[in-house]
mmCIF file of the N, C-alpha and C atoms, coordinates in Angstrom:
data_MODEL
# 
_entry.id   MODEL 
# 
loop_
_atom_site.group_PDB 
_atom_site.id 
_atom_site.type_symbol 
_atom_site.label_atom_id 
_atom_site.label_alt_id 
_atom_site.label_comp_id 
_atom_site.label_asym_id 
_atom_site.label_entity_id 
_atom_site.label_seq_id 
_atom_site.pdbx_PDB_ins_code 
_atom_site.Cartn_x 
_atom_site.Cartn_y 
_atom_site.Cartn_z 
_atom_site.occupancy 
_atom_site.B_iso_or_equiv 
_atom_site.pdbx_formal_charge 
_atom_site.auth_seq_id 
_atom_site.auth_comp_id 
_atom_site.auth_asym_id 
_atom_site.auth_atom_id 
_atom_site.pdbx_PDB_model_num 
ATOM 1   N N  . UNK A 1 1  ? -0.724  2.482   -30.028 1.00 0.00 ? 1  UNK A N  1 
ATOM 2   C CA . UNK A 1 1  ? -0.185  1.205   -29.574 1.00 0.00 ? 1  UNK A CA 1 
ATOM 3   C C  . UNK A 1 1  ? 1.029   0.848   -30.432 1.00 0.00 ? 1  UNK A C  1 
ATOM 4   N N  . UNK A 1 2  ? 1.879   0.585   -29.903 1.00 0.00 ? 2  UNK A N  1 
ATOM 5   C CA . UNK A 1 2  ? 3.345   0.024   -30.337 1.00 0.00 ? 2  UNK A CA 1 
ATOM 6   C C  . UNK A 1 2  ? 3.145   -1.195  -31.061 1.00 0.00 ? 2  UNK A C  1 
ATOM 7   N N  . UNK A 1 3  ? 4.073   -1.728  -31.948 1.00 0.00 ? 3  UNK A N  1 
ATOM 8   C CA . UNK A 1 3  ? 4.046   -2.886  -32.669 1.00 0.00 ? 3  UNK A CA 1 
ATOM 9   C C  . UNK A 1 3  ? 5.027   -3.351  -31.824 1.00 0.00 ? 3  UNK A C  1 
ATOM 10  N N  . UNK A 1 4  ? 4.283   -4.796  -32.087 1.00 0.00 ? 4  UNK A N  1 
ATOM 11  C CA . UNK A 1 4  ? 5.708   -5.685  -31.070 1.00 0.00 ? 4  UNK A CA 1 
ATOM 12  C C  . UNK A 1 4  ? 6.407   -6.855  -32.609 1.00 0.00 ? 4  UNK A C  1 
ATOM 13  N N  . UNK A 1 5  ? 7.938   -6.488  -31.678 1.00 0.00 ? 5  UNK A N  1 
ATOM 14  C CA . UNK A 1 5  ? 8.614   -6.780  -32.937 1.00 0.00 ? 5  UNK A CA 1 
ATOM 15  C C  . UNK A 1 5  ? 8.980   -8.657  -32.617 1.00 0.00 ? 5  UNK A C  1 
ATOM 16  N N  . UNK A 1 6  ? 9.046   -9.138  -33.889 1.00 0.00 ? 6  UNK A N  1 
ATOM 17  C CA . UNK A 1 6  ? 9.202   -10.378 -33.466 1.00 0.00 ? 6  UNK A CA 1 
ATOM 18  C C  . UNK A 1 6  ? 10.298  -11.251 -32.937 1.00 0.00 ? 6  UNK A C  1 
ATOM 19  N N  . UNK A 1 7  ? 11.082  -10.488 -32.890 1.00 0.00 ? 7  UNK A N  1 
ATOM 20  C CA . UNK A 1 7  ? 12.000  -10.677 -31.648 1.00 0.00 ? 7  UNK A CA 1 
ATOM 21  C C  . UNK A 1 7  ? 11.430  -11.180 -29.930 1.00 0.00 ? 7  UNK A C  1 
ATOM 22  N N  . UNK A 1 8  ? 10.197  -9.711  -29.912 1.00 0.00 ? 8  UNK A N  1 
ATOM 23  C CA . UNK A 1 8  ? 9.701   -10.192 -28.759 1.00 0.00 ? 8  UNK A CA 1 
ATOM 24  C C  . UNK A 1 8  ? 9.045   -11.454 -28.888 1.00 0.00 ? 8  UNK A C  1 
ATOM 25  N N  . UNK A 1 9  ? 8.399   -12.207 -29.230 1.00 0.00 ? 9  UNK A N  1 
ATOM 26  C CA . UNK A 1 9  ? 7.827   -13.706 -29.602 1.00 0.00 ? 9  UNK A CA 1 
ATOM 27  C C  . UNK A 1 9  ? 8.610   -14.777 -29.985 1.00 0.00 ? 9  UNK A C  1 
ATOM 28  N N  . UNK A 1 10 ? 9.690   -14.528 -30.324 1.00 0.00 ? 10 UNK A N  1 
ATOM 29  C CA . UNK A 1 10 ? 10.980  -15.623 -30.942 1.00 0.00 ? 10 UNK A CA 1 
ATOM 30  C C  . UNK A 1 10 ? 10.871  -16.726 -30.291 1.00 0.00 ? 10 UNK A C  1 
ATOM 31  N N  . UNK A 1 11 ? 10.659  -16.969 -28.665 1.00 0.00 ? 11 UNK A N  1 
ATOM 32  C CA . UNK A 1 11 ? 11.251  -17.794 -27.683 1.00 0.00 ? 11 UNK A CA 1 
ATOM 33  C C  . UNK A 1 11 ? 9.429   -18.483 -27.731 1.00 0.00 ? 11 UNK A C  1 
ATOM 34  N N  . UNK A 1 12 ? 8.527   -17.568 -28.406 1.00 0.00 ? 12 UNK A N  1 
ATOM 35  C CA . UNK A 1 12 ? 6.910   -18.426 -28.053 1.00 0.00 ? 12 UNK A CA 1 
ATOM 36  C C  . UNK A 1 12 ? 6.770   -19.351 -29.329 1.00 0.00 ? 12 UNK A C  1 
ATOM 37  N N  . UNK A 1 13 ? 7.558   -19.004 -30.420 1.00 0.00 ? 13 UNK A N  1 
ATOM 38  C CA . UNK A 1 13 ? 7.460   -19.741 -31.778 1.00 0.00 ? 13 UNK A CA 1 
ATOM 39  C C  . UNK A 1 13 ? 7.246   -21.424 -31.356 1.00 0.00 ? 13 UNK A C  1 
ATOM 40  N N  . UNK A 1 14 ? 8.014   -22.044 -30.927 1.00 0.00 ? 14 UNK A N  1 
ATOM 41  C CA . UNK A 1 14 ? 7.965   -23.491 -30.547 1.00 0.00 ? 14 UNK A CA 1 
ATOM 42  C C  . UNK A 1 14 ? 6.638   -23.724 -30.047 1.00 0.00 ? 14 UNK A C  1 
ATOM 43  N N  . UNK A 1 15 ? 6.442   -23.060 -29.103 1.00 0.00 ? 15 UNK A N  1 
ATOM 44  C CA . UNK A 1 15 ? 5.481   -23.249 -28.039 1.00 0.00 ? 15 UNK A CA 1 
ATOM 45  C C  . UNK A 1 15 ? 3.911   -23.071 -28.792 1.00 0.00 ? 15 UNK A C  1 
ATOM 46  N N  . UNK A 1 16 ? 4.065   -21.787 -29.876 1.00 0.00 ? 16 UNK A N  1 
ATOM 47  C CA . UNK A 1 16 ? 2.792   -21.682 -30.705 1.00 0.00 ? 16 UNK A CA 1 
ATOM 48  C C  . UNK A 1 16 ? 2.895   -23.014 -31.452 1.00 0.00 ? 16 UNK A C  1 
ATOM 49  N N  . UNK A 1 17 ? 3.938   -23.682 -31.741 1.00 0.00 ? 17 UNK A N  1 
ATOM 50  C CA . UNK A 1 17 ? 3.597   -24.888 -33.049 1.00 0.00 ? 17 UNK A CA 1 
ATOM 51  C C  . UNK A 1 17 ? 2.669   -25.987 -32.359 1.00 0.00 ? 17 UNK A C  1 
ATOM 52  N N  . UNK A 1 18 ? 3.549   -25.905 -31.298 1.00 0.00 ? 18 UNK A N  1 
ATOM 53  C CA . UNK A 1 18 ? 2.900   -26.860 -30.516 1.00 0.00 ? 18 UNK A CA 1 
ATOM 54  C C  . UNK A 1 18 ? 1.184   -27.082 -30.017 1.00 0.00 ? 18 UNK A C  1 
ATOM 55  N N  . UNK A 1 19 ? 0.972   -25.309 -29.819 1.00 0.00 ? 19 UNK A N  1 
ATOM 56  C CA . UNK A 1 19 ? -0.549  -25.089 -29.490 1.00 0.00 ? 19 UNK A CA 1 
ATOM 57  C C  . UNK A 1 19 ? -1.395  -25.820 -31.126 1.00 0.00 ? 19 UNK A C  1 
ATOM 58  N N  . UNK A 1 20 ? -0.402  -25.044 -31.777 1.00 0.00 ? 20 UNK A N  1 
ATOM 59  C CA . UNK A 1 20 ? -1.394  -25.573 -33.169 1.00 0.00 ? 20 UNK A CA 1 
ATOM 60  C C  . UNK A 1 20 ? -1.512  -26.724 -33.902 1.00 0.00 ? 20 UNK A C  1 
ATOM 61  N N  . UNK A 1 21 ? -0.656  -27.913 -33.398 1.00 0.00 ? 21 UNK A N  1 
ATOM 62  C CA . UNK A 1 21 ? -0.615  -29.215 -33.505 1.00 0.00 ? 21 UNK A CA 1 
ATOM 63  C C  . UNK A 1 21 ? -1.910  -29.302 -32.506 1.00 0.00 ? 21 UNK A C  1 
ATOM 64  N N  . UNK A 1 22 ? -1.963  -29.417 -31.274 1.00 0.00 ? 22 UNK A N  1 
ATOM 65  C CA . UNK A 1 22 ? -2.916  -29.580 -30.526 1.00 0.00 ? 22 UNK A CA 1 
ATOM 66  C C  . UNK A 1 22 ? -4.644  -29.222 -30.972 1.00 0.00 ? 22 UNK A C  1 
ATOM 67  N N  . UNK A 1 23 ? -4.804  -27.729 -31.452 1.00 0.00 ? 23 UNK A N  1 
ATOM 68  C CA . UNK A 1 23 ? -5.283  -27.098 -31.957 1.00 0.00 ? 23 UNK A CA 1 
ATOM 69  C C  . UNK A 1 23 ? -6.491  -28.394 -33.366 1.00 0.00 ? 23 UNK A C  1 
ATOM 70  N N  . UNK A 1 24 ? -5.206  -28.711 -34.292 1.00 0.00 ? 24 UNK A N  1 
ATOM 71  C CA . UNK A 1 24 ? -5.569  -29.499 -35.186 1.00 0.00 ? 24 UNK A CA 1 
ATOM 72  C C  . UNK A 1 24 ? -6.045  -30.581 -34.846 1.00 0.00 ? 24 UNK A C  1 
ATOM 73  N N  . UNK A 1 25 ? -5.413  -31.401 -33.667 1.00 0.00 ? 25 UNK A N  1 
ATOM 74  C CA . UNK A 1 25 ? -5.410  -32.463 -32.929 1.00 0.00 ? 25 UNK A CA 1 
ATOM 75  C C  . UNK A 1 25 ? -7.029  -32.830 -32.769 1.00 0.00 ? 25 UNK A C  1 
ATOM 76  N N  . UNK A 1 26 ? -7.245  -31.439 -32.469 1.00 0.00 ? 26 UNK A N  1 
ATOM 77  C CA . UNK A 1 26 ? -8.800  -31.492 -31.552 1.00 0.00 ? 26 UNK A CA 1 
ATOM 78  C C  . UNK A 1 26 ? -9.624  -30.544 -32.722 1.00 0.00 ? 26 UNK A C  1 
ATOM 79  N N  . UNK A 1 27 ? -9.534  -30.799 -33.692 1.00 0.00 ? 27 UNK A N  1 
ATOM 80  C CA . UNK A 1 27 ? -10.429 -30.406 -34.570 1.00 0.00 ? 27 UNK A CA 1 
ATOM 81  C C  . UNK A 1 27 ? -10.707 -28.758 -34.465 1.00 0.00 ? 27 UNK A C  1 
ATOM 82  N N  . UNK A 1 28 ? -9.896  -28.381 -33.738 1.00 0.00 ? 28 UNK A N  1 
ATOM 83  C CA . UNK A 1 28 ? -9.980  -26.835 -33.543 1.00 0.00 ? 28 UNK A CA 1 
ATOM 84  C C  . UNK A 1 28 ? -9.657  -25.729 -34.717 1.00 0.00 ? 28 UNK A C  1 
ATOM 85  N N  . UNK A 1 29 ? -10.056 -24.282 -35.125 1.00 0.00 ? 29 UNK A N  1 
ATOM 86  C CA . UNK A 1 29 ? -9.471  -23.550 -36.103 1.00 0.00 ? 29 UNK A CA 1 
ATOM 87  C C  . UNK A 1 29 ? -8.246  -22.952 -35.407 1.00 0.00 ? 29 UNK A C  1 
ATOM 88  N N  . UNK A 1 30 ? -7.711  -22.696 -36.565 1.00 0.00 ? 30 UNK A N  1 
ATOM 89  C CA . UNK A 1 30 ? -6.561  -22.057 -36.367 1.00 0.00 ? 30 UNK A CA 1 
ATOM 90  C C  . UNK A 1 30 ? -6.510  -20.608 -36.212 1.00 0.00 ? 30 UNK A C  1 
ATOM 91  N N  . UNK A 1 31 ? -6.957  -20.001 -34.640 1.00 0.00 ? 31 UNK A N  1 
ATOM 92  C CA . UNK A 1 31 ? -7.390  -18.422 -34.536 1.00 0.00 ? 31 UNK A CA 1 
ATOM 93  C C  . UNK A 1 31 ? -6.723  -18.046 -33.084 1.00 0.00 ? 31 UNK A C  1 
ATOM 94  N N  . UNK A 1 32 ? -6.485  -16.479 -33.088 1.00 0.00 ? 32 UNK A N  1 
ATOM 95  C CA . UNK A 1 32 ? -5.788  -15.528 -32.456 1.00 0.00 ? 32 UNK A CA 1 
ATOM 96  C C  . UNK A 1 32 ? -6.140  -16.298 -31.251 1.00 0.00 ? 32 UNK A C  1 
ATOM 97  N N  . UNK A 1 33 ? -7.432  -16.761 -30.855 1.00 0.00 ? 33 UNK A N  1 
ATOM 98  C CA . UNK A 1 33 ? -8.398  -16.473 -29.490 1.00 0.00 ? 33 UNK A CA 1 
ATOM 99  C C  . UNK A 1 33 ? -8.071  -17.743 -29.212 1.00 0.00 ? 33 UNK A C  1 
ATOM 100 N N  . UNK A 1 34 ? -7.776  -18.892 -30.578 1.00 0.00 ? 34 UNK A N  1 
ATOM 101 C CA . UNK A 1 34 ? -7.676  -20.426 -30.074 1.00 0.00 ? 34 UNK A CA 1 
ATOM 102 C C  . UNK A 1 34 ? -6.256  -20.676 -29.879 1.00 0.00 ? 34 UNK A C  1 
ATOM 103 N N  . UNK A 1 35 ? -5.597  -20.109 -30.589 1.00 0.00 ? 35 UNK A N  1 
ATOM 104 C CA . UNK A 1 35 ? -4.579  -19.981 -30.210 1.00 0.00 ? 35 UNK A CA 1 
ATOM 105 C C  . UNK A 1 35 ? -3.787  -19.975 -28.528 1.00 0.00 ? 35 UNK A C  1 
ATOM 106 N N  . UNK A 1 36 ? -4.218  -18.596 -27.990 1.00 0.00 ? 36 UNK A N  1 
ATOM 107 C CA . UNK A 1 36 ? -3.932  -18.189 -27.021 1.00 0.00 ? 36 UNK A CA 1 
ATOM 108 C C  . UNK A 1 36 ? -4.491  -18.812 -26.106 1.00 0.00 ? 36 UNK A C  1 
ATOM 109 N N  . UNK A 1 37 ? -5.563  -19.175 -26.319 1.00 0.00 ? 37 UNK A N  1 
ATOM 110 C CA . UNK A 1 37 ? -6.005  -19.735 -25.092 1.00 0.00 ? 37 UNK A CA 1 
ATOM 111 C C  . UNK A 1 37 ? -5.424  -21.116 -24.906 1.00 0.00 ? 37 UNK A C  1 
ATOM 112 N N  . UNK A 1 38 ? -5.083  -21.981 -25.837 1.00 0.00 ? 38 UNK A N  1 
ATOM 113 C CA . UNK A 1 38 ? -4.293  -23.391 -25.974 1.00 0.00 ? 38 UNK A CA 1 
ATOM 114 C C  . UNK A 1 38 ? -2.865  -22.803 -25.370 1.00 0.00 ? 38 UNK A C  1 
ATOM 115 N N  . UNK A 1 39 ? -2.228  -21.908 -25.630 1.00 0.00 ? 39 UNK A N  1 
ATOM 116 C CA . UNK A 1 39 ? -0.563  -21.715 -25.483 1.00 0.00 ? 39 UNK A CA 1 
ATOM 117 C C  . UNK A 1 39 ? -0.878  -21.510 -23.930 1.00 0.00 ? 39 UNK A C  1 
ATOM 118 N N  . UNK A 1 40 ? -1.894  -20.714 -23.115 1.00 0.00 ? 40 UNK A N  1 
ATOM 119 C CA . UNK A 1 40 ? -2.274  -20.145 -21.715 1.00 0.00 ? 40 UNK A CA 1 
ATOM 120 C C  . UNK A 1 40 ? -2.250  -22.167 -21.226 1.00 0.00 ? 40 UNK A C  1 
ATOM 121 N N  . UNK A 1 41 ? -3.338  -22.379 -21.537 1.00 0.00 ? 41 UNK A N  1 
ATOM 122 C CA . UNK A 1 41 ? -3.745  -23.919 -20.944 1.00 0.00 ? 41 UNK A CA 1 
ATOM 123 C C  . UNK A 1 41 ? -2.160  -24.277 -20.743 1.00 0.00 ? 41 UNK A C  1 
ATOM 124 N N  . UNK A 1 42 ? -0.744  -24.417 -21.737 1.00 0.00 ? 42 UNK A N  1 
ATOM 125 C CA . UNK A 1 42 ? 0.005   -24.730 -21.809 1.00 0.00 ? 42 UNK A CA 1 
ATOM 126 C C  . UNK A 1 42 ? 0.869   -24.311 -20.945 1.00 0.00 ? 42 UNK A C  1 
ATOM 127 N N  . UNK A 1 43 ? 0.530   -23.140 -20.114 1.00 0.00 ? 43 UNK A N  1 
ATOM 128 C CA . UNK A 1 43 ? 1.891   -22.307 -18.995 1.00 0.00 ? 43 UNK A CA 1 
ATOM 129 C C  . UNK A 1 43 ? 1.925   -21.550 -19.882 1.00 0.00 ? 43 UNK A C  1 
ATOM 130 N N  . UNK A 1 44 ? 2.115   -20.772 -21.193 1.00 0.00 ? 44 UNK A N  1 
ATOM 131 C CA . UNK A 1 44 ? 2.669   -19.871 -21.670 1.00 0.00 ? 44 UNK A CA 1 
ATOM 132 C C  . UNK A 1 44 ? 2.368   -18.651 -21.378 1.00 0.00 ? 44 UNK A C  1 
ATOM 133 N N  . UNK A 1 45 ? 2.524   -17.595 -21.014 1.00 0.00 ? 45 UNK A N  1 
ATOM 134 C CA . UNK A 1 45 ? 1.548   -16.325 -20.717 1.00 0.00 ? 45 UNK A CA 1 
ATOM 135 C C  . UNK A 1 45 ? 1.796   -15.493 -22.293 1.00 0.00 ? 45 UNK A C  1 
ATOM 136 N N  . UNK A 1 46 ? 0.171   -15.857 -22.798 1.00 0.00 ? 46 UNK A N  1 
ATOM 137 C CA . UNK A 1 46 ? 0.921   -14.867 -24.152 1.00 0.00 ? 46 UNK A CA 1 
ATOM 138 C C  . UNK A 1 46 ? -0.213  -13.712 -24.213 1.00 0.00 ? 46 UNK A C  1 
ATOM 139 N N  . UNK A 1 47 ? -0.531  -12.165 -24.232 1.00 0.00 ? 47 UNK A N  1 
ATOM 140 C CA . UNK A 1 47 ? -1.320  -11.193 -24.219 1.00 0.00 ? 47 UNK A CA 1 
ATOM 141 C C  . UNK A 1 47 ? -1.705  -11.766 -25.776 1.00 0.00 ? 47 UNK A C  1 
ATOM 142 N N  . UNK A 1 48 ? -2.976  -10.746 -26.074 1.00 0.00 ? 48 UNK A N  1 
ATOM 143 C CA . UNK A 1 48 ? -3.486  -11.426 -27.439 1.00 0.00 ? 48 UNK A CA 1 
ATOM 144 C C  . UNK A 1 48 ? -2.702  -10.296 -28.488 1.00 0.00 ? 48 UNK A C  1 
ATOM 145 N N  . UNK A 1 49 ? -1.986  -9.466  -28.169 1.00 0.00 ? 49 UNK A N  1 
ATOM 146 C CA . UNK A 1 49 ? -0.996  -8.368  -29.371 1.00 0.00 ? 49 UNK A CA 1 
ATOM 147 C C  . UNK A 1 49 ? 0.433   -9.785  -29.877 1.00 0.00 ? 49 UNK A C  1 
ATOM 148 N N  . UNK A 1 50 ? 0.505   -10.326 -28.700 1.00 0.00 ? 50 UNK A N  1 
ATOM 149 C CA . UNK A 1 50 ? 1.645   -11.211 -29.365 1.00 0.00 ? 50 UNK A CA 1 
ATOM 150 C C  . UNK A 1 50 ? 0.716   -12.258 -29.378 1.00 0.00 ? 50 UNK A C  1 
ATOM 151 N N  . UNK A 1 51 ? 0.135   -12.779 -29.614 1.00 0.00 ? 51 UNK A N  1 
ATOM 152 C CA . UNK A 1 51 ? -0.877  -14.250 -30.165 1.00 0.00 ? 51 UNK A CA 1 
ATOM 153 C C  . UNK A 1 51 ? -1.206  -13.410 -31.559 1.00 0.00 ? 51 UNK A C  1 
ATOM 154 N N  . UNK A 1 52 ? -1.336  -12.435 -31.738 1.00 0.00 ? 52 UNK A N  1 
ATOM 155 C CA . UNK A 1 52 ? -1.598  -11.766 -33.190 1.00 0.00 ? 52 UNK A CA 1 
ATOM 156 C C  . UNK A 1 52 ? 0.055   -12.016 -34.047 1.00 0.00 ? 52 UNK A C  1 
ATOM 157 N N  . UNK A 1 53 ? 0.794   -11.622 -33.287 1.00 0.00 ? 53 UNK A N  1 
ATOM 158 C CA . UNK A 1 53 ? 1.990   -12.106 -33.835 1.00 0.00 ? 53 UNK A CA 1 
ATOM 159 C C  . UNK A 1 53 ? 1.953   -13.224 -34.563 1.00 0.00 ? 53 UNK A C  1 
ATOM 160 N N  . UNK A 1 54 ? 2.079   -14.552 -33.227 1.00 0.00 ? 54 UNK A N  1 
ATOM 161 C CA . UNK A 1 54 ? 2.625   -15.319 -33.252 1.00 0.00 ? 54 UNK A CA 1 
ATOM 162 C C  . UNK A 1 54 ? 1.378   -16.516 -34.557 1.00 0.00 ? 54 UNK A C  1 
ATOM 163 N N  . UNK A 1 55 ? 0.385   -15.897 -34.828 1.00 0.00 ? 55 UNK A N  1 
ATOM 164 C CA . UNK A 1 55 ? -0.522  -16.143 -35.820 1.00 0.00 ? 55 UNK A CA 1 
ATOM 165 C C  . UNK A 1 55 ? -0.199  -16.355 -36.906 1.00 0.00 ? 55 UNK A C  1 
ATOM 166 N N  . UNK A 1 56 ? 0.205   -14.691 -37.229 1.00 0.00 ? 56 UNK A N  1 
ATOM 167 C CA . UNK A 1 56 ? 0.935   -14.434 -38.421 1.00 0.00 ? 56 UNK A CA 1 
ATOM 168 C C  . UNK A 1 56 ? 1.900   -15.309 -38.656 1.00 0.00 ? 56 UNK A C  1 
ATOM 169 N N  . UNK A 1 57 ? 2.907   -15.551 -37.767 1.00 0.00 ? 57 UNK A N  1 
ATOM 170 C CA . UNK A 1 57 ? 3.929   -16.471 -38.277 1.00 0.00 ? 57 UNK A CA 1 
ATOM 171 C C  . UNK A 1 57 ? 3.689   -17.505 -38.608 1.00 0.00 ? 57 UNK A C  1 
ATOM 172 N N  . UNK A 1 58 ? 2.784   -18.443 -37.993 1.00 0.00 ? 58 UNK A N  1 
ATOM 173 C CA . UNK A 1 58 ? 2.494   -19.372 -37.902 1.00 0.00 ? 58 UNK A CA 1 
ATOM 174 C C  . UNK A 1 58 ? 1.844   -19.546 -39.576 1.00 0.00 ? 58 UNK A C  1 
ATOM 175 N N  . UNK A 1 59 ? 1.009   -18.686 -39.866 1.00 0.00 ? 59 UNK A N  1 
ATOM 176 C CA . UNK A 1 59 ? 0.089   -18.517 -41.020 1.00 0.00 ? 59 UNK A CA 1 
ATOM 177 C C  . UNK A 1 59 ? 1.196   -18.406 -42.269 1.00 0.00 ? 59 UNK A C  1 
ATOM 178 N N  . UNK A 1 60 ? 2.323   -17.765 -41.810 1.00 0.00 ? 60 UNK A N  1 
ATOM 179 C CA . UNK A 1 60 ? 3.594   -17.693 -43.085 1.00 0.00 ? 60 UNK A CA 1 
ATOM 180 C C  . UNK A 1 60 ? 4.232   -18.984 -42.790 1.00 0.00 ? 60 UNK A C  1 
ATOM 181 N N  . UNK A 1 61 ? 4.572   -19.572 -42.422 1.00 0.00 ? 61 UNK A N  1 
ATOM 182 C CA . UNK A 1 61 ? 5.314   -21.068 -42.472 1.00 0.00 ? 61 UNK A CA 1 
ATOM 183 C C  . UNK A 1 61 ? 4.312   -21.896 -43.095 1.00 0.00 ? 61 UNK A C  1 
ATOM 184 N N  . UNK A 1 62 ? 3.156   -21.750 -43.085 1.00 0.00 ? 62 UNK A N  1 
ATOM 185 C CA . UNK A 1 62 ? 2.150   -22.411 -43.547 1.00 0.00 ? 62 UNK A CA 1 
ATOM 186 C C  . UNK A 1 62 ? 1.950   -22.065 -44.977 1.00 0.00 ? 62 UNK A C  1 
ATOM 187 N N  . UNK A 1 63 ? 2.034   -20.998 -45.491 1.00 0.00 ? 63 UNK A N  1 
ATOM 188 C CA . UNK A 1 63 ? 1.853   -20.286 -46.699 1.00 0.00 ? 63 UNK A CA 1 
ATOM 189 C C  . UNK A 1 63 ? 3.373   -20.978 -47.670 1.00 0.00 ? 63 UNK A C  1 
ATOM 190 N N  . UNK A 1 64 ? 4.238   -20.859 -46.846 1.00 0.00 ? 64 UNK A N  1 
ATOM 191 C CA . UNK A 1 64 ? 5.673   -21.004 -47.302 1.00 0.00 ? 64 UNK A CA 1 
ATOM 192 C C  . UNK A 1 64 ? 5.417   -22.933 -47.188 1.00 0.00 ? 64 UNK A C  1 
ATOM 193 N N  . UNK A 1 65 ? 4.648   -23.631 -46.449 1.00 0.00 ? 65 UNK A N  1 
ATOM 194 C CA . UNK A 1 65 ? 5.691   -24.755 -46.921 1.00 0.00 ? 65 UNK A CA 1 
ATOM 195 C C  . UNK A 1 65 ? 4.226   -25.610 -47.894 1.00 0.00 ? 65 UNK A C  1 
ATOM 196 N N  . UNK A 1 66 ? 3.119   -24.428 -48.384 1.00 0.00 ? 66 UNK A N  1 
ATOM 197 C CA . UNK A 1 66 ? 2.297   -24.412 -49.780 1.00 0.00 ? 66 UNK A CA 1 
ATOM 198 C C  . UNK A 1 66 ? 3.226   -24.282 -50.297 1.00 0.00 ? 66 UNK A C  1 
ATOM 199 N N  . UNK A 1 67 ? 3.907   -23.320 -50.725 1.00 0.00 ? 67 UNK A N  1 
ATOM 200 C CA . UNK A 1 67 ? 3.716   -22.955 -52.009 1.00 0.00 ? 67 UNK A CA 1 
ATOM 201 C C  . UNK A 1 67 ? 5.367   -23.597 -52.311 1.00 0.00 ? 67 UNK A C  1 
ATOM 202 N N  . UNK A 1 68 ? 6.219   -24.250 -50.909 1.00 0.00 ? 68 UNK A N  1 
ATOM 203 C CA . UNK A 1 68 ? 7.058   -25.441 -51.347 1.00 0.00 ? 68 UNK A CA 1 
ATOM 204 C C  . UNK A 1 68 ? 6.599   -26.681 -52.104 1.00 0.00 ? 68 UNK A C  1 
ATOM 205 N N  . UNK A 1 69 ? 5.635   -26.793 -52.023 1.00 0.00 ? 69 UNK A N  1 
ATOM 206 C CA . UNK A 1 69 ? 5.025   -28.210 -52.496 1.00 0.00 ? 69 UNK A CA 1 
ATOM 207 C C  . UNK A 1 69 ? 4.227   -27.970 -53.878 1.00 0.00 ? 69 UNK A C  1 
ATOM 208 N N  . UNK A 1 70 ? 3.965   -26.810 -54.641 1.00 0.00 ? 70 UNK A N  1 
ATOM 209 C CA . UNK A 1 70 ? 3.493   -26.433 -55.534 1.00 0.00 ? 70 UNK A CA 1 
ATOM 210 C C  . UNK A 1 70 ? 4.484   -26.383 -56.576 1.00 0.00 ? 70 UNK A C  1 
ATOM 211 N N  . UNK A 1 71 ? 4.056   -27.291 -58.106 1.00 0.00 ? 71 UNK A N  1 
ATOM 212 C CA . UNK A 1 71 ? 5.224   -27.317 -59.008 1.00 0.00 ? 71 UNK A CA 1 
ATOM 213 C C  . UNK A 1 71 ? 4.966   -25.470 -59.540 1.00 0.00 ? 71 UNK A C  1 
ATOM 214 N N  . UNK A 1 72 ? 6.345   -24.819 -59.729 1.00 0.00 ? 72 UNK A N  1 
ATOM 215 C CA . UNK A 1 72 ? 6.417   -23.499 -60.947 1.00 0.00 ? 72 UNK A CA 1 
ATOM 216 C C  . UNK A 1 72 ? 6.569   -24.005 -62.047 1.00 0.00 ? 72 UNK A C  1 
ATOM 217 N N  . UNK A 1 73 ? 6.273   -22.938 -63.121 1.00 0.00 ? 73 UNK A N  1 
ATOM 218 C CA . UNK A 1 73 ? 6.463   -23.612 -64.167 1.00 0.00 ? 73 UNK A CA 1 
ATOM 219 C C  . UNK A 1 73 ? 7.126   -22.288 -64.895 1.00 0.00 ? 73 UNK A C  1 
ATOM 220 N N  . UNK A 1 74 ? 7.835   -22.376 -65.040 1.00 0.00 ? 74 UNK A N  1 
ATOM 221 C CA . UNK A 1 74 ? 9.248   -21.670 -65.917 1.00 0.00 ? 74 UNK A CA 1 
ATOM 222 C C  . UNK A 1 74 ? 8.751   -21.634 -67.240 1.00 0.00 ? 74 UNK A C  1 
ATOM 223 N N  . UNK A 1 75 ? 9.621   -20.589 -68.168 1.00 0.00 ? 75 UNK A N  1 
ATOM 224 C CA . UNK A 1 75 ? 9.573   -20.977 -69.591 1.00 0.00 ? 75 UNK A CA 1 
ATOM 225 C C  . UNK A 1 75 ? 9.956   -22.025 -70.144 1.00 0.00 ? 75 UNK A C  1 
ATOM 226 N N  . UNK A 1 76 ? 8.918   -22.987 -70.587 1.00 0.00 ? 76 UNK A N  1 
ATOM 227 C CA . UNK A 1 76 ? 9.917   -24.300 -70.862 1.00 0.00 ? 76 UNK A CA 1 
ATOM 228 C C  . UNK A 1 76 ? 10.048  -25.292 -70.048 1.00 0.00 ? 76 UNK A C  1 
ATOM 229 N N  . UNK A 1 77 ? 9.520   -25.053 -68.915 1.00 0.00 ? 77 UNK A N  1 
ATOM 230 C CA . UNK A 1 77 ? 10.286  -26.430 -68.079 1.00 0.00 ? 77 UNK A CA 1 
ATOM 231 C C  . UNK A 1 77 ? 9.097   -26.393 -66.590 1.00 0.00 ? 77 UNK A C  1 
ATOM 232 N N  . UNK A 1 78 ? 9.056   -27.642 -65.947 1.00 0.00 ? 78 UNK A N  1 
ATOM 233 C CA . UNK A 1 78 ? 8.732   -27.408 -64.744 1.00 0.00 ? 78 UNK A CA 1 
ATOM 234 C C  . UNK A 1 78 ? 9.797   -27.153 -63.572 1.00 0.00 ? 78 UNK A C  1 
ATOM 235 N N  . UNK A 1 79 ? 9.576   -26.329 -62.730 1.00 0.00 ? 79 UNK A N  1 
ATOM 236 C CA . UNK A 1 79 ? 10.767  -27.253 -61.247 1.00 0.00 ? 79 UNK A CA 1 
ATOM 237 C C  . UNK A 1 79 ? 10.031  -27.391 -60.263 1.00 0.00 ? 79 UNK A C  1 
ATOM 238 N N  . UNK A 1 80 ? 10.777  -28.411 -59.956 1.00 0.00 ? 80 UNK A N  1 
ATOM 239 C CA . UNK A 1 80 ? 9.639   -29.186 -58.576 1.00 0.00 ? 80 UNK A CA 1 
ATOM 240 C C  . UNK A 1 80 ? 10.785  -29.074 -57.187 1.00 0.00 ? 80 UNK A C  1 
# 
């Protein structure tokens, strides 16, 4: 099986934020299966190889805007 590159998913990115606002909305986890099936309910047609994608990304913007909000601490100094 081919990897799908994220190019192919670029145009579902919005559309996944959106599932996963909803997702949260309704007390739901944040998974491949809940995913997809929220973006489907939505019109989106997404197979579950790109809902695996579009996971991942979702899971790195999430990771990334942790570890924005986390002070480093340098030699010497904090930066925030």
């Amino acid at each position: 099986m081919a990897a799908v590159d994220i190019r192919a998913v670029a145009h579902l990115v919005l559309a996944a934020r959106a599932a996963r606002a909803t997702l949260a909305a309704n007390a739901r986890s944040l998974s491949r299966d809940n995913l997809a099936h929220a973006m489907r309910e939505d019109g989106h047609g997404v197979s579950n190889e790109r809902a695996s994608l579009l996971l991942k990304i979702l899971k790195a913007e999430q990771d990334a805007i942790t570890l924005g909000s986390v002070p480093v601490q340098g030699p010497g100094k904090v930066v925030r």
